[in-house]
VEXKOL-292481 format. One record per residue: residue in three letters; z, y, x of N, C-alpha, C, O, CB in turn. Coordinates in steps of 0.001 Angstrom, whole numbers, plus 500000, padded with zeros to 6 digits. Each point is the difference from the previous one (the first is absolute). Glycine has a CB too. Layout:
alaZYXZYXZYXZYXZYX ...
//
This chain:
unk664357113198910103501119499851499076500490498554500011499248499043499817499853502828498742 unk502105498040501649500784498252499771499927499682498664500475500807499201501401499310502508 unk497518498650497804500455499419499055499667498619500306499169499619500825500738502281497687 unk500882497342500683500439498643499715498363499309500615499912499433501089502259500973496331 unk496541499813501544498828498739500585499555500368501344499377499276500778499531500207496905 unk501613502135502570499548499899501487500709498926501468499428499446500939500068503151497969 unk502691497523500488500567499455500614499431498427500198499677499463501059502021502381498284 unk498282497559499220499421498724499880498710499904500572500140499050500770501088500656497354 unk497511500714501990499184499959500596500520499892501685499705498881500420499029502243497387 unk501803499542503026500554499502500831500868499366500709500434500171501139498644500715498289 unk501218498000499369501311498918500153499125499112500282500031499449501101501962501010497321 unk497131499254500715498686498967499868499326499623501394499276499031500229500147502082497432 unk501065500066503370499914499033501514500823499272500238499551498945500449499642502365500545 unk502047498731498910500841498937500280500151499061499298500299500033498806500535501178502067 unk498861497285500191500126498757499471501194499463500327500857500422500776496973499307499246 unk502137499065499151501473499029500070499030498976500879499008499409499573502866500824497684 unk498698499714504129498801498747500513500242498509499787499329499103500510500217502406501327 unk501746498301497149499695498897499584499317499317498633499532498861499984502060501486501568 unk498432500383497530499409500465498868498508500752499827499432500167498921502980499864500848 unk497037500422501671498786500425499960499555500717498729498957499799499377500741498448502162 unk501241502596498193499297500831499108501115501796500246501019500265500638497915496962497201 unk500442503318501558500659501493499980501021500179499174499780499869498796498305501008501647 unk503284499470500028501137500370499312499924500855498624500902500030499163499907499806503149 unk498107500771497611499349500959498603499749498544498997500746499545499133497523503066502311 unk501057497131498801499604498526499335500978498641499951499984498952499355497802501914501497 unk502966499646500052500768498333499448501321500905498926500917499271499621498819498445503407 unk500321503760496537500674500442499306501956500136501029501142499693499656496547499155497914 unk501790501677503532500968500101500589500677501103499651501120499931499495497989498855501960 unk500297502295498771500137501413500104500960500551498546499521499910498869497848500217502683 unk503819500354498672500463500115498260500803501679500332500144500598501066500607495977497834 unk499532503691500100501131501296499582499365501279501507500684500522500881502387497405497881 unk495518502185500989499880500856500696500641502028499548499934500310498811497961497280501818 unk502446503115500030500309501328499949499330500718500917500022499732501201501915499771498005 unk497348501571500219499386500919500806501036501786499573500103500726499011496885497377500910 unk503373501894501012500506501622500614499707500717500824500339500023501183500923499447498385 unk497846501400499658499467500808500571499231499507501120498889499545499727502684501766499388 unk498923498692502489499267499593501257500835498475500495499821499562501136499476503380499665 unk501411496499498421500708499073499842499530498488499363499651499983498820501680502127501195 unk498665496997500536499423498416498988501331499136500266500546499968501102496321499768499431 unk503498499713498574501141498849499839499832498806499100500668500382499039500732501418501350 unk498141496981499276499546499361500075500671498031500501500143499565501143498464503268498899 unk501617496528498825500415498696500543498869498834500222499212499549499169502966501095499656 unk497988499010502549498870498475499983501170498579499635501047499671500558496820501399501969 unk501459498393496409500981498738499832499093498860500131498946499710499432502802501343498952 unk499202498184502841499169498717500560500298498840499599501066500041499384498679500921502336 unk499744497833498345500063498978499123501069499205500377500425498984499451497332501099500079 unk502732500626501710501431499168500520500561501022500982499340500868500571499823496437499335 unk502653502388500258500465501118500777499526499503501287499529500866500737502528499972497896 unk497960497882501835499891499457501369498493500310500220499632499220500879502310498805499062 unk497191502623499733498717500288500333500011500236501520500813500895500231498650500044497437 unk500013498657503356499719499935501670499532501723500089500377500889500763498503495979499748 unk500398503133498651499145501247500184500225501766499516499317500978500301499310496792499507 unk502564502123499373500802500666498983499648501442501044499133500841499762503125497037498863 unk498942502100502890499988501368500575498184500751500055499878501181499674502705497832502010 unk496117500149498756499313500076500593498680500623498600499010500724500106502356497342502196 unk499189501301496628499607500526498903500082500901499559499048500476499382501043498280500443 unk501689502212500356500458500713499994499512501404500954500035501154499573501380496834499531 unk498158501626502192499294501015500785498761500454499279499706501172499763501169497842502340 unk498432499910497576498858500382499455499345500669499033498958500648499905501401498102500976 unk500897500783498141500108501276498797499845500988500302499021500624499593502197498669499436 unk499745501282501863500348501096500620499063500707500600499614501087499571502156497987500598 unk497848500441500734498347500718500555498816500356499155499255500969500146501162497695501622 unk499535500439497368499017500081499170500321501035499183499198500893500270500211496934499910 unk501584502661498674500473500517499427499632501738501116499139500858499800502614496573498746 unk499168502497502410500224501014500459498719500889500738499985501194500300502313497572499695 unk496561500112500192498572500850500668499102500918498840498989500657500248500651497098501600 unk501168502060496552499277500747498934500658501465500353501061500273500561498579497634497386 unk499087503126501388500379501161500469501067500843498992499884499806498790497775500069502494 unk503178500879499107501176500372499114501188499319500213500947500783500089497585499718498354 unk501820498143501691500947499344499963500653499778501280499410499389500891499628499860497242 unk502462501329502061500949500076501509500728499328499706501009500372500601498987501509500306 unk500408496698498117501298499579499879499676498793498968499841500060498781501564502364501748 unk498544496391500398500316498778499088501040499312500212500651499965501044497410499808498725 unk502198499461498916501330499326499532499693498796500249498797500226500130502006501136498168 unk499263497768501841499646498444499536501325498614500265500614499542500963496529501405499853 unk502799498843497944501248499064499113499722498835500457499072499630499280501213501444498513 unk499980497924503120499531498485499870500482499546499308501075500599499978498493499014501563 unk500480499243497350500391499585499029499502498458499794499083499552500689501082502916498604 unk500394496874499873499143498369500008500516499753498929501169500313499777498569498609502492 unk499246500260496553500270499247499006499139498430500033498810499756499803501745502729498958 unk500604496605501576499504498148499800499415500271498838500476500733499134501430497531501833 unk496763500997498962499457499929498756499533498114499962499873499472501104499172503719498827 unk500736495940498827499577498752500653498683500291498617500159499833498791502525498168502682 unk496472502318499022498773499783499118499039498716499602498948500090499367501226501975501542 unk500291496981499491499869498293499700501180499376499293500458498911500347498244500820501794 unk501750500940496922501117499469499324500095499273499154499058499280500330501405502051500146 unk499876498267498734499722498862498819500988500208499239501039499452500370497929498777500754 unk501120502783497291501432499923499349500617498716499672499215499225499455500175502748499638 unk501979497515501113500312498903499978500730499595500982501219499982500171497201499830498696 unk500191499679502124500373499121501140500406500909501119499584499566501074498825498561498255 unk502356503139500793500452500392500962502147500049499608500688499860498989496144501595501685 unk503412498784500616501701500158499672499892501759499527499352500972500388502075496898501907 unk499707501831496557500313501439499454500177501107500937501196500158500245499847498727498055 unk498357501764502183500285501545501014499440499515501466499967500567501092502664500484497649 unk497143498261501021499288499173501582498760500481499790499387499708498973501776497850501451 unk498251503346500653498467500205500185498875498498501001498911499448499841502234503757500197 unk499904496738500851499008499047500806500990499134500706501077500373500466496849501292499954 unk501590497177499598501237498370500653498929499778500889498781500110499873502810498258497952 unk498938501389502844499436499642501777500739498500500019501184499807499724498906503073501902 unk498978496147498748500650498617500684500280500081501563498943500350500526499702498258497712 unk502336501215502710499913499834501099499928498295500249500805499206499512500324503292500807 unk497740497150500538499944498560499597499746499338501495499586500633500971499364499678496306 unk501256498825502713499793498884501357499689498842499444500387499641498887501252501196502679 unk497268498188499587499381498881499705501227499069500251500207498950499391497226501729501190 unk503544499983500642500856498916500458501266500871500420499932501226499915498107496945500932 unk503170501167499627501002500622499518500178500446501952499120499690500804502007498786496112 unk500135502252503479499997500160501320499236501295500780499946499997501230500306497512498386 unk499213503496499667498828500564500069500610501912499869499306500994500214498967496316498521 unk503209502645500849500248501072500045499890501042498855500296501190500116499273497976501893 unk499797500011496466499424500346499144501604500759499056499836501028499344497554496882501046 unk503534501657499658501034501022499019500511501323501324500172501168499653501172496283498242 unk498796502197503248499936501450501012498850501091499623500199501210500111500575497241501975 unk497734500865497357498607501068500065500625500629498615500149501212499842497211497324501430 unk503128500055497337500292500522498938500764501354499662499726500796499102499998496999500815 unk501416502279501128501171500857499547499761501271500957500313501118499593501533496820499661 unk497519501851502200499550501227500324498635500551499341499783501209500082501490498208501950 unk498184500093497589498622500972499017500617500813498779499801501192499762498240496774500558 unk502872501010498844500448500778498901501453500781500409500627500320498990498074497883499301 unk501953502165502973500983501034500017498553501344500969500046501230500013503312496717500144 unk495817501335500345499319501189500587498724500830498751499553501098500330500876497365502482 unk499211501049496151499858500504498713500824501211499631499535501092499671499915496680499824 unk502037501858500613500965500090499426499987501508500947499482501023499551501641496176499513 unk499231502765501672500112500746501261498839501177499680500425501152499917500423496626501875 unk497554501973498003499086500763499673500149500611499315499784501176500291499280497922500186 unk501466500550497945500509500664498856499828499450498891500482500503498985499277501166501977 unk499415497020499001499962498989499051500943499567499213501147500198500401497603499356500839 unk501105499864497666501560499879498802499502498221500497498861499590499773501515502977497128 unk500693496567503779499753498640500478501217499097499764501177500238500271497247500686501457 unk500925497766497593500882499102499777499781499025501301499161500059500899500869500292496354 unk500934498823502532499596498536500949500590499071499188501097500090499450498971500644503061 unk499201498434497448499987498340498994500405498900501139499484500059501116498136500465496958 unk503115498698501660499918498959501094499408498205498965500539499367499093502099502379502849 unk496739498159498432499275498550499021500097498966500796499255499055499741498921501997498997 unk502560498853502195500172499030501070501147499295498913501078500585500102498307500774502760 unk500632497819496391501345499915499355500580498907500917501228500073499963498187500626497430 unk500152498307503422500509498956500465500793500552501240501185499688500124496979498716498875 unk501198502434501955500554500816501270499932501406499648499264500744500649499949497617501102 unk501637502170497069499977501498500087500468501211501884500495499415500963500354499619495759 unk498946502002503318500177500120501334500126501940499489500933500562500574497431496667501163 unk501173503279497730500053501212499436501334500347500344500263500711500970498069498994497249 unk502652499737500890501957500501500329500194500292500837500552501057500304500449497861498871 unk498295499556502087500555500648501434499260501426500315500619501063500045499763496389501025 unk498526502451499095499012500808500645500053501448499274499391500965500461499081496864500167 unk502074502214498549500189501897499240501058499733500006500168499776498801498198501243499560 unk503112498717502372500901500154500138500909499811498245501045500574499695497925500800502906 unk500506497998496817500776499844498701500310498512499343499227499050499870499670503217499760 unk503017497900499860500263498715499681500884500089499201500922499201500162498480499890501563 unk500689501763497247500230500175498781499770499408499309499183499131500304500812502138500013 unk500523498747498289499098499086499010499672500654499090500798500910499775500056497275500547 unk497988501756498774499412501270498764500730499993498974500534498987499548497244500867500792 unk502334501467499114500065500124498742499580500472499018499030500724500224501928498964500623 unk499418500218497784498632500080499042500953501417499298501229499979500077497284496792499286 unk500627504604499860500503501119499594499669499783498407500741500539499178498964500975503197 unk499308497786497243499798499965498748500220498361499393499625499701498866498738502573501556 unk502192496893500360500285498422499331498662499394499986500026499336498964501975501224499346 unk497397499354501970498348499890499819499229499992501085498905499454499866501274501621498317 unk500142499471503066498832500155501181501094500072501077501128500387499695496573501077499168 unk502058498252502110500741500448501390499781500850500455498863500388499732501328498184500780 unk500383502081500179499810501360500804499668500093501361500798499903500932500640500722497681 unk497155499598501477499875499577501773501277500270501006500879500815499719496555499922500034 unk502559498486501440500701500575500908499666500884500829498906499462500171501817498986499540 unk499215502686501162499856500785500599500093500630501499501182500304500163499058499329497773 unk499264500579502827500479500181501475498782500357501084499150499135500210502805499067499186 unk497977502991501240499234500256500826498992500957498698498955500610500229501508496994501969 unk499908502331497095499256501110498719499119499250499599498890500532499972501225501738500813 unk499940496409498799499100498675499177500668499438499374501216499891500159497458499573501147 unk500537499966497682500893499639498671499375498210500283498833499646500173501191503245497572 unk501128496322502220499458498582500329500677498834499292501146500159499579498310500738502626 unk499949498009497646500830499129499846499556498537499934498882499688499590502175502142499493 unk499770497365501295499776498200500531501406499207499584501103500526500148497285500054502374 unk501445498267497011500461498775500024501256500090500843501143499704499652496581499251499983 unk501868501501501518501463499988500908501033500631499739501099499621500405497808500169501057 unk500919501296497808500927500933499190500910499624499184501065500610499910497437500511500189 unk501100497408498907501045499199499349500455498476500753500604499103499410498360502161498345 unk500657498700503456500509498934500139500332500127501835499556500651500946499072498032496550 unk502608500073502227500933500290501593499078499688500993499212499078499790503196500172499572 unk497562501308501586499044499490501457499899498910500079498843499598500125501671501749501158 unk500529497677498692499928498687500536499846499164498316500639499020499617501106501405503200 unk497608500053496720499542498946498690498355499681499977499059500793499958502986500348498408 unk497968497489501675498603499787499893498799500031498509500466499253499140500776499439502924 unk497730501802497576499523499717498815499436498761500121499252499672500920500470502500498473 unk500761496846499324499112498885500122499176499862498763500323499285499052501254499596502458 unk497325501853498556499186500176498594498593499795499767499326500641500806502189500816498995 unk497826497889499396498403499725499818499537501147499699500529501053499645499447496794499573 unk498819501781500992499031501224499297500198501107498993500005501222500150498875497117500237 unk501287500885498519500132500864498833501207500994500254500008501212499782499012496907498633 unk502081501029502139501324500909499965499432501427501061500146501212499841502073496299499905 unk497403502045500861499483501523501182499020500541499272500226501169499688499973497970502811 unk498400500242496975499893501564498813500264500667499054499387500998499620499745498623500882 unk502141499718498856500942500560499145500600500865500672499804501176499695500457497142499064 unk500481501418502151500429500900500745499778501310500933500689501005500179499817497158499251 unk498655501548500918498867501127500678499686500954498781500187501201499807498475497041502034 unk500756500681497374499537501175498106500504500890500180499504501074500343500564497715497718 unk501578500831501652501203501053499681500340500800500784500383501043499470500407497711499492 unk499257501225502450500340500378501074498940501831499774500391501153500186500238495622501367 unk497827502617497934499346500679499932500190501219498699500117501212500183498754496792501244 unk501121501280497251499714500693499205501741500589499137500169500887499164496911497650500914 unk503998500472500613501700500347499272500372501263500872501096500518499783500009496710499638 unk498046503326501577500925500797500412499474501543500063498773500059500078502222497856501135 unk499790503576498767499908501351498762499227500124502077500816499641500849502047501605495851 unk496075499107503699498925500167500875500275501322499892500366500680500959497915497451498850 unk501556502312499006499633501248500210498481501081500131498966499403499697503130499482501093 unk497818501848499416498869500521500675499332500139501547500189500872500849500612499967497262 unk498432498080501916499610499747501789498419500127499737499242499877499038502879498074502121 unk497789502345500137498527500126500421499598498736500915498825499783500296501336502923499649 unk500785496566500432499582498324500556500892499130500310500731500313500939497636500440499982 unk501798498297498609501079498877500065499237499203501272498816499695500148502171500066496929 unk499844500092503527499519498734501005500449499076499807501221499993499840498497500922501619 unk499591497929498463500310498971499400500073498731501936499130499702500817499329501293495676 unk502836498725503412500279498891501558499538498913498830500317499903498814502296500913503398 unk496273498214498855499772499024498786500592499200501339500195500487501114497436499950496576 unk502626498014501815500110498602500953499208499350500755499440499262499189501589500456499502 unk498570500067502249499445499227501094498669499253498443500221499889498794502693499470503869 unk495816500297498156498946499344499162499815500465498523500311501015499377500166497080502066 unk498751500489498196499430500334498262500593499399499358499358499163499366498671501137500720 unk502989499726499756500831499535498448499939500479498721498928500389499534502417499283501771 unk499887500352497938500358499864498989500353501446499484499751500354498848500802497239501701 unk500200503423500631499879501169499717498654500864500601499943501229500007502615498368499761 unk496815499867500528498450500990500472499266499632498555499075500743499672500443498880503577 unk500804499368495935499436499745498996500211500541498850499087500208499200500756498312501856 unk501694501846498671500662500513499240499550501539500557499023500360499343502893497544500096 unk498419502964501407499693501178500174498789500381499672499920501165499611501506498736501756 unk497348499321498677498695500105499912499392500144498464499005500524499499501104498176502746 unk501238500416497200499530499890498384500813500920498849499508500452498967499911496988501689 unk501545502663499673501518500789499459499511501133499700499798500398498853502037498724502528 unk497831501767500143499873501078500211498629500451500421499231499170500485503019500610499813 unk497335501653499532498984500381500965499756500465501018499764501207500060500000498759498698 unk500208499195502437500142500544500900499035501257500759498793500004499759502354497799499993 unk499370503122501053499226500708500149499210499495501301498877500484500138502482501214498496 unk498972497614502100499418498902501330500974499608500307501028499958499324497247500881501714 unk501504498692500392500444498856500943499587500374501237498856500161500427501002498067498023 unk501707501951502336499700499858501741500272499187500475501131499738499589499065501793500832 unk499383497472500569499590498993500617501066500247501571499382500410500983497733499397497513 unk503930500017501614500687500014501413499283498633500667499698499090499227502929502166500007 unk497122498612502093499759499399501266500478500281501457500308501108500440498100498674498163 unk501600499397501866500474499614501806498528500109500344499245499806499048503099498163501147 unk496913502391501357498877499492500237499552498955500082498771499940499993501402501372500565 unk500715497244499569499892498560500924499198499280498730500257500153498806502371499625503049 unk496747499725498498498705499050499232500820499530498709499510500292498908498996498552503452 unk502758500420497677500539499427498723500904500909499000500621499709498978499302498205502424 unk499903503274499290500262500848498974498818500413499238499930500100498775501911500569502462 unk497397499520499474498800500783499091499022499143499295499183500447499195500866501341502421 unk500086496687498784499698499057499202501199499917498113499886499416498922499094499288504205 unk501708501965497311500796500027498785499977501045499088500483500031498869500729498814502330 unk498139502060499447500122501747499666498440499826499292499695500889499206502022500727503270 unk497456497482497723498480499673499493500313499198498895499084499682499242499543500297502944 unk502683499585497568500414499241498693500474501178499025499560500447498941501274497180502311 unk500093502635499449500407501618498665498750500984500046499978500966499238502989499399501344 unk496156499432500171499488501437499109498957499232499211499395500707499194500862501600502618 unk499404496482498222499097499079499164500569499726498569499356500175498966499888498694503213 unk502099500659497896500897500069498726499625501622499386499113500197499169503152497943501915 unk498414502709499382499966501077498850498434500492499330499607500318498878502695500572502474 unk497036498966500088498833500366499296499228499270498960499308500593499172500696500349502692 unk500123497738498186499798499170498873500837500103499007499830498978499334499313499725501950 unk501795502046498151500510500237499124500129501711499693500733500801499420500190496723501047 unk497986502431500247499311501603499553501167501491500584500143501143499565498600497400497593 unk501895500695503993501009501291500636499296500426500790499295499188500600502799500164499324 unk497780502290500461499140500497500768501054499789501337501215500182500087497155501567498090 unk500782497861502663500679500787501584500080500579500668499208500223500916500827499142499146 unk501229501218499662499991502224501022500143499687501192500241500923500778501265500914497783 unk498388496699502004500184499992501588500577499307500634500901499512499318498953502018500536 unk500159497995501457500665499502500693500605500487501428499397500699500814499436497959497745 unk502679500754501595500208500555501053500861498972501126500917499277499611498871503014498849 unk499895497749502576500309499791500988501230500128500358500152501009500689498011499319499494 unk502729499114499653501686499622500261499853499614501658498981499577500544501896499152496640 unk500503501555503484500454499262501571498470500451500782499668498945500541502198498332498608 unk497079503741501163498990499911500231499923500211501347498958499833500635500490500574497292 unk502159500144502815499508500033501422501556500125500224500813500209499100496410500970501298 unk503095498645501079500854500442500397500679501035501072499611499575501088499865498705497824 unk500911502260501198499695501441500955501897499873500446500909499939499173496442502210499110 unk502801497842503247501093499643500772501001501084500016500154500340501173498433498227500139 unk502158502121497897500780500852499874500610501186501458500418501153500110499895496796497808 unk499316500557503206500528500426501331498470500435501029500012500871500870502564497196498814 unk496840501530500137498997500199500607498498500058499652499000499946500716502683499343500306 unk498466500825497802498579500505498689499259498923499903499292499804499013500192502627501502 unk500598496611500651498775498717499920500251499328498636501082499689499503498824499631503220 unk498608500496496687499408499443498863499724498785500105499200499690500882500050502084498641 unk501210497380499785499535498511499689499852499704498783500767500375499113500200498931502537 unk497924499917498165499412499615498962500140498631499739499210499059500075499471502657500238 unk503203498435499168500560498441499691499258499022499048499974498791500228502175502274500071 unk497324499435498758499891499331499055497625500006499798499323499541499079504357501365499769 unk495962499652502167498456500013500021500169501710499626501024500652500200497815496387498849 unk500085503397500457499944501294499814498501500404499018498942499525500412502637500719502114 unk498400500448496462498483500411499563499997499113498522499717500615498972498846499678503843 unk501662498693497138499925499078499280500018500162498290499239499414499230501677499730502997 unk499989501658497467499888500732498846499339501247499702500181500576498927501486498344501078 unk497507501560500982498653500680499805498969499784499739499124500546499328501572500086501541 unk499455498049500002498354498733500008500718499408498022499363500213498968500059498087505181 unk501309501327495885499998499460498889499708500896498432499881499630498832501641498870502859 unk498445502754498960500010500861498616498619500053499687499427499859498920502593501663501469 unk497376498798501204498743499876499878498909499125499409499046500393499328501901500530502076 unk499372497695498988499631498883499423500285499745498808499088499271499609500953500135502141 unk500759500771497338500679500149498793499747501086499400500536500010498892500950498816501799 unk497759502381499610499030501226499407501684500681499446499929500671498970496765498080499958 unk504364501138501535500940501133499688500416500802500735499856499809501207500666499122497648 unk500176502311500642500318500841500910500993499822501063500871499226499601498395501857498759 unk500954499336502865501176499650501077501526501468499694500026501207499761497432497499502639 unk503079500701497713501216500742499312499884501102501246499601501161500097502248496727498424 unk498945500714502740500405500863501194501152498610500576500183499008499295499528504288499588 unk500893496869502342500505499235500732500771500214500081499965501231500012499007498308500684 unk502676499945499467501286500131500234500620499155501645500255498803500129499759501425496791 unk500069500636503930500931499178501262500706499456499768500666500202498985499286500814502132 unk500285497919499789501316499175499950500916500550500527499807500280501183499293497973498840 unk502339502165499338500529501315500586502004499292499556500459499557498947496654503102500315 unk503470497537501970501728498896500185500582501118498594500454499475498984500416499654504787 unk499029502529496366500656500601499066499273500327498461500360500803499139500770500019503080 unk497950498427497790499897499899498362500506498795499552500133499776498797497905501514501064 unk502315497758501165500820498661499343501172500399499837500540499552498989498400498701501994 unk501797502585499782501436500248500060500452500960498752501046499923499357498860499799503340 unk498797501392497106500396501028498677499755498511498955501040499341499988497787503968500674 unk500514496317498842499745498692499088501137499256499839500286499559498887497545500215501820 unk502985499988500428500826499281499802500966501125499698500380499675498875498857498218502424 unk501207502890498914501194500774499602499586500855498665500785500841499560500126499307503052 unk498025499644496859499857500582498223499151501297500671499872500786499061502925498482499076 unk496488501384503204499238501136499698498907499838501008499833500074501217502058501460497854 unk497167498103499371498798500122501024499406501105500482500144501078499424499464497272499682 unk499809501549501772499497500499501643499895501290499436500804500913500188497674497117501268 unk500289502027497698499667501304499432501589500859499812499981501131500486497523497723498109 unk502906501015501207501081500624499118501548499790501461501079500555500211497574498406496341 unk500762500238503913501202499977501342499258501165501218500471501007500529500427495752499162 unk498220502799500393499288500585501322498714500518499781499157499491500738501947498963500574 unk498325502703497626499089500330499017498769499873501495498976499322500083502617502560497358 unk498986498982503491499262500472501062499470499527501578499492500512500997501632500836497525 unk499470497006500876499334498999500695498570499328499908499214500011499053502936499842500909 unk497711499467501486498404499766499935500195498708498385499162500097499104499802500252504575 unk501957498792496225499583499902498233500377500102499314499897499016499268499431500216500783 unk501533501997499336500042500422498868498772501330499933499911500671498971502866498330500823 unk496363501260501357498882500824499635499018499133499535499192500365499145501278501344502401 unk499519496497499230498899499305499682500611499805498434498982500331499393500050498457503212 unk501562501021496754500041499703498925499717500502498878500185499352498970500783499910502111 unk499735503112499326499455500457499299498477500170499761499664500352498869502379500191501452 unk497102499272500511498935500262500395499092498375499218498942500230499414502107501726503162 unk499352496837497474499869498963499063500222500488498550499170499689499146501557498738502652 unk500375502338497874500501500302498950499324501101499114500097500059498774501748499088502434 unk497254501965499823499326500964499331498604499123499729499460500124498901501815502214502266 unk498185496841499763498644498856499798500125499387498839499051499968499216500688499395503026 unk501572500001497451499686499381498257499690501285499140499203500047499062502713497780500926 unk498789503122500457500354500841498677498566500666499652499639500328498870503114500302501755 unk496616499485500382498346500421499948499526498781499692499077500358499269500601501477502467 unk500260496922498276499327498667499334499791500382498387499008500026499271502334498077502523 unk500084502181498003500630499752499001499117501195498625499441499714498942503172499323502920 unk497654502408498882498643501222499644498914499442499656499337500112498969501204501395502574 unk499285497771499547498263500033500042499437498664498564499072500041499193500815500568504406 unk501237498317496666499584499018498640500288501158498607499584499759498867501452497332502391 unk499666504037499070499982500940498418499195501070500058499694500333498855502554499296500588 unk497096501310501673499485500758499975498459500186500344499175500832499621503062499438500460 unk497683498626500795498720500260501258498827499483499105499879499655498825501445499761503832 unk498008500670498248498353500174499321499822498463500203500518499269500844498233503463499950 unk500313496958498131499815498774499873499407499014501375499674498869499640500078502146497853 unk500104499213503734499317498898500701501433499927501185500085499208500938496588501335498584 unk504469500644500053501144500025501092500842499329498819501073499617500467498690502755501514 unk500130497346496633501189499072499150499131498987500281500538498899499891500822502371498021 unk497263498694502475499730498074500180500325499548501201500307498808500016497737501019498673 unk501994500793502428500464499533501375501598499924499867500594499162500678497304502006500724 unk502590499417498009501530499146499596500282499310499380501041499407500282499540501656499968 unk498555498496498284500045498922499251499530498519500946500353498833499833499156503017497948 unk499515498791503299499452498934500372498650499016499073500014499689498809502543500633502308 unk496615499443499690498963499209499406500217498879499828499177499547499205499590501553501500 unk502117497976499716500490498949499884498923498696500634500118498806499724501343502499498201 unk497596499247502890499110499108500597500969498678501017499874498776500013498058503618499948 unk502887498403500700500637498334500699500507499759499238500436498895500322499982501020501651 unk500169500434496459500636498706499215499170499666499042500431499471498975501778501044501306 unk496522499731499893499532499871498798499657498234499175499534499776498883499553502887502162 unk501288496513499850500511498404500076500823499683500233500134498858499561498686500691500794 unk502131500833500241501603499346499650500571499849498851500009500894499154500430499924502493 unk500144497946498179500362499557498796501393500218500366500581499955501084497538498405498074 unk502440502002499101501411500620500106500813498949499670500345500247498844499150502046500567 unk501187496320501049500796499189499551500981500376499195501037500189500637498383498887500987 unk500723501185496780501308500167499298500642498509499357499392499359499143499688503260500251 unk502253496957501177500689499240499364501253500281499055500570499067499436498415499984502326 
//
């Protein structure tokens, strides 16, 4: 006879292999229906961009279907962002989780990783903002094709801008291209503040936050303002990048930001005409460094002529050329945070400490605040 603890009893084989535990138990399994020789049934995952979503989906299925009586399963994929490290207060209103995209040093490709992770989110089925905190070199306008200027619906908040199905907004939005900011400290975390908390967000499941080249004034402000949900670490392989990329992930983690990872920007180059690979810039380097730094490795991005060209004309790669070798590397970067991101809310305690990190190589670096 079918009923419900028998179905559940054989869900309880299938694991989430990044979460290491059984979909019965992490309370996946919801709005089950049994008819007659019939099961229908939703799994809701902790993110739409889950890597593993189809493969999970088989498994249900088999499992479900080897009980005796039953010729016909249903199964719903479904996903609800949850941020279970939250803090009432210190988060943005309807914002589940803020992601820093961060670099030790500037040149590195870090607002290209920014805006293709959060339109390939977007793309998965994620509800995604993009922040630009670069206030001195905003670059967002160009790069999502938008140069509008905001407006506010209630006198009180601005209204993100919009494009590529992301809700975003930067500095560059109120001011002419060719105007320079000439502003201290304080004025940029005033500004950033607002940037952050004046504008109607909405309901998202992850803001990406483009932060500015090094450790300033807004890595300081973002760190304290808000709660962040981590920090990704963009790098080049060549020694003086990753000497810089050992500075940002030392900063956040001393100010208690976890790190979902690092990734490897410009990591190879592959000859459009004749496939030969060169390894302009060294190669590996932000693997060795994750390693050494006890964080996770995102994944690697080629150095590639038509993701500069979608960038420059407002559509990145993902979203120009989904089905290129990188807008797959990106989605594929892009489903790696989003499982980081699970695992600091869901996973079993020794897979949330290998992403928190032990903090053994920083556990002596001193954090210079002026």
């Amino acid at each position: 006879m079918i009923n419900k603890d028998r179905i559940l009893e054989a869900l309880k084989q299938v694991q989430d292999p990044d979460l290491h535990k059984d979909i019965v138990s992490l309370g996946f399994v919801q709005d089950m229906v049994i008819d007659k020789d019939s099961v229908s049934f939703k799994v809701v995952l902790t993110t739409p961009a889950c890597p593993v979503k189809d493969l999970l989906k088989q498994q249900c299925i088999e499992a479900v279907s080897r009980l005796d009586g039953v010729k016909q399963v249903n199964v719903e994929m479904t996903a609800q962002v949850t941020n279970k490290r939250a803090n009432d207060g210190h988060l943005l209103e309807g914002v589940k989780n803020v992601i820093a995209v961060a670099s030790g040093k500037g040149g590195v490709g870090k607002s290209t990783v920014a805006t293709n992770l959060a339109v390939s989110l977007g793309m998965l089925g994620a509800r995604v903002g993009l922040l630009d905190a670069d206030i001195y070199g905003p670059s967002i306008p160009l790069m999502m094709g938008v140069h509008q200027n905001p407006t506010s619906s209630d006198g009180k908040h601005l209204d993100p801008m919009e494009n590529h199905g992301i809700k975003m907004m930067s500095i560059g939005f109120m001011m002419p291209d060719d105007q320079a900011l000439v502003w201290r400290g304080p004025m940029v975390a005033q500004a950033l503040t607002q940037l952050m908390r004046d504008v109607n967000w909405g309901e998202l499941d992850y803001l990406i936050v483009d932060m500015p080249p090094g450790t300033g004034d807004a890595q300081l402000t973002m760190s304290q303002a808000i709660q962040l949900t981590g920090a990704v670490i963009v790098t080049t392989p060549q020694d003086v990048a990753l000497i810089d990329a050992r500075r940002g992930v030392g900063m956040f983690q001393k100010v208690n930001v976890p790190i979902l990872g690092i990734i490897e920007n410009m990591s190879y180059y592959v000859c459009p005409k004749c496939n030969h690979r060169a390894d302009i810039f060294s190669h590996g380097g932000g693997q060795k460094a994750a390693e050494k730094y006890e964080v996770p490795f995102l994944g690697e991005i080629p150095l590639n002529l038509e993701t500069r060209i979608a960038g420059d004309e407002g559509k990145p790669i993902v979203s120009a050329a989904p089905d290129s070798p990188n807008g797959k590397a990106f989605r594929e970067v892009a489903q790696n945070l989003a499982s980081m991101i699970s695992i600091l809310h869901h996973g079993t305690p020794e897979d949330q400490a290998k992403v928190l990190g032990q903090k053994k190589f920083f556990a002596n670096t001193r954090l210079k605040v002026i």
